[in-house]
C-alpha positions as CSV (number, residue, x, y, z in Angstrom):
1,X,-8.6,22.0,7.8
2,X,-11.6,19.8,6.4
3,X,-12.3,18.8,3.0
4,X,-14.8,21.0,1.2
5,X,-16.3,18.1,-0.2
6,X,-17.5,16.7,3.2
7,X,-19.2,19.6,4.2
8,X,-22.8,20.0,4.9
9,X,-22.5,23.6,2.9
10,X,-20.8,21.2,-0.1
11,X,-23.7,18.4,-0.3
12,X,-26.5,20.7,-0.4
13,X,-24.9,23.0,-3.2
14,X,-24.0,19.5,-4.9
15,X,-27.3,18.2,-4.5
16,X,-29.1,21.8,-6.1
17,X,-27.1,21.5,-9.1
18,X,-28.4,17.7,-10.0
19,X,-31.8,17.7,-11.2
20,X,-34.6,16.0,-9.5
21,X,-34.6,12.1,-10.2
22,X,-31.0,12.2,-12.1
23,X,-29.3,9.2,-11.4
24,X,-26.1,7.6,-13.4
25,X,-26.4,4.5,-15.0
26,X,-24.1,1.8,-15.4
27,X,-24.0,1.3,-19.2
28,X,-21.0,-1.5,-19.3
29,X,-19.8,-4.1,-16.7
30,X,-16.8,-2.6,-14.8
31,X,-15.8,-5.9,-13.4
32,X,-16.0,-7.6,-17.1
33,X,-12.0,-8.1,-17.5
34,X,-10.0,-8.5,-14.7
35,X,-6.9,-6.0,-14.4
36,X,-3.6,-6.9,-12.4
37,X,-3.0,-4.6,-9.8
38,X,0.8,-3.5,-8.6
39,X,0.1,-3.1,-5.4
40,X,1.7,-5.7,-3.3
41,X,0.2,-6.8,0.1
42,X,2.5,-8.5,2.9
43,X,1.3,-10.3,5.7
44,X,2.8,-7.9,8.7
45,X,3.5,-10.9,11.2
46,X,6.8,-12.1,8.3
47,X,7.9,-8.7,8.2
48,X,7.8,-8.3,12.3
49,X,9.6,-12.1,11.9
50,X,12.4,-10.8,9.6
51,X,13.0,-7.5,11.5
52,X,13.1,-9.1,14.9
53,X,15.7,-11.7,13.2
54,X,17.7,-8.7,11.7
55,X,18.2,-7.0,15.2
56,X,18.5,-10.3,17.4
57,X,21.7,-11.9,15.1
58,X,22.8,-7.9,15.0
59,X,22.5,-7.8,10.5
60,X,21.4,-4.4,10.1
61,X,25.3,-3.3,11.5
62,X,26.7,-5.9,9.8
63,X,25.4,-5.2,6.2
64,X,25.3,-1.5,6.3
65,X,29.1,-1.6,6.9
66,X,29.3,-2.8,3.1
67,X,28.0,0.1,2.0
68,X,27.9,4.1,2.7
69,X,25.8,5.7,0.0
70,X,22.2,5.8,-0.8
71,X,19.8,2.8,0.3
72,X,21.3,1.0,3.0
73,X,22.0,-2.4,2.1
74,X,20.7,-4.0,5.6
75,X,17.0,-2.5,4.4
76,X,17.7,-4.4,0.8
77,X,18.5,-7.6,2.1
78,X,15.7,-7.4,4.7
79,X,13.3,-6.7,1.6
80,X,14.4,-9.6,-0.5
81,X,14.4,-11.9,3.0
82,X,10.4,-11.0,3.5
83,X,9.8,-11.1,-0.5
84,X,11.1,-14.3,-0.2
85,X,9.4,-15.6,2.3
86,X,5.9,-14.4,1.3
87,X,6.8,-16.1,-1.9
88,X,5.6,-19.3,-0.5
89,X,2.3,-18.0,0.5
90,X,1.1,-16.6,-3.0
């Protein structure tokens, strides 16, 4: 089903309801103070690295036999490996 907001039916109601000429104007600088952002970006060729490593040397069996509830450990360790890594990059 496709968004009612890209439709051709949606733009031209949109654009009755503005007035002619009305445009919004920018009253302070948005990019004036920079804010920290949580999202965390990781190149994809150290995670490929660590999984590949995992399987090869056979760790993802060999951890999740430590542990039989929730999160399986093998996925924790392989998260802390490639955090780890990246560290050096940043």
């Amino acid at each position: 089903m496709k968004d009612p907001k890209k439709t051709a039916d949606f733009r031209r109601s949109h654009s009755e309801k503005c007035p002619e000429g009305f445009m919004a104007k920018q009253t302070t600088l948005r990019t004036a103070e920079a804010v920290e952002c949580c999202n965390i970006s990781l190149p994809y060729g150290i995670v490929a690295m660590v999984r590949a490593g995992f399987r090869r040397l056979g760790l993802y069996g060999y951890f999740d036999g430590f542990k039989e509830k929730g999160v399986p450990l093998s996925y924790v360790i392989e998260l802390m490996c490639i955090h780890s890594s990246t560290a050096v990059l940043r």
